[in-house]
Every structure is written in C-alpha cells, then in structure tokens.
C-alpha positions as CSV (number, residue, x, y, z in Angstrom):
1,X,0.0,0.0,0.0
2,X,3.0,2.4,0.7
3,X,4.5,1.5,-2.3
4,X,1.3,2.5,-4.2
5,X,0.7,5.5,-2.5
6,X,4.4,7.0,-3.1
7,X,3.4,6.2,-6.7
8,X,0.8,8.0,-7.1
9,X,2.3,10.8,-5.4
10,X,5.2,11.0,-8.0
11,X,2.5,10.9,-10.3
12,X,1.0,14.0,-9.4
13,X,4.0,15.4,-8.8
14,X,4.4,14.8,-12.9
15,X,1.0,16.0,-13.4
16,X,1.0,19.6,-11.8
17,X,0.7,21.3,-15.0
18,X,-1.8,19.5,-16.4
19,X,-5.2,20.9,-17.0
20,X,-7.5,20.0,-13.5
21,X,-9.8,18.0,-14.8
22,X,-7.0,15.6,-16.5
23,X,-5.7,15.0,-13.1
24,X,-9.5,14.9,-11.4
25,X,-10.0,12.1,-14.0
26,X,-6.7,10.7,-13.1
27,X,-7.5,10.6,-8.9
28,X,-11.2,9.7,-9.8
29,X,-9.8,6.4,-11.1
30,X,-7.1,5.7,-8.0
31,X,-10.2,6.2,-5.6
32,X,-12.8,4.3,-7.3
33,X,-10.2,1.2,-7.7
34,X,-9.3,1.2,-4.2
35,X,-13.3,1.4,-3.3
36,X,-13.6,-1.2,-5.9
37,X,-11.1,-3.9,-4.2
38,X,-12.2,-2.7,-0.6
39,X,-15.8,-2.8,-0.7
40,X,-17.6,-5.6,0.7
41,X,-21.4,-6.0,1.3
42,X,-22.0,-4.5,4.2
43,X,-18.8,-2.4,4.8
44,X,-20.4,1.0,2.8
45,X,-20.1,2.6,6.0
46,X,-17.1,1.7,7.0
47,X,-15.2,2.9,4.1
C-alpha cells in the first residue's frame, strides 16, 4: 500500500501542469479502484 501511495504521489508530482480535470479524472480512477477492491457487502459505512 506504501509503495502504491508513493506512486501516485510522484505521479502527481508529474502532473502539476496539467489541465485540473486531467488530473480529477486521473484521482477519480485511484479512488474508485481502491473502493472497488475494498468494498464488501456490508462495509459502505465503513469505508
């Protein structure tokens, strides 16, 4: 998980001149993986 946050973080690091909503997309797609893989029935609330 570290090692795919520091990722991601040199990612945006890359991205900072981009145009926001290329990097909104970007983010939008880390985030709905990760609530892809975590979400069980059940565990909305959690999360």
């Amino acid at each position: 998980m570290v090692a795919k946050l520091k990722q991601i973080k040199q990612q945006l690091q890359q991205r900072c001149h981009e145009p926001i909503p290329v990097v909104g997309k970007c983010l939008q797609q880390v985030v709905t993986g990760y609530y892809n893989y975590h979400t069980v029935p059940g565990n909305l609330t959690s999360l």
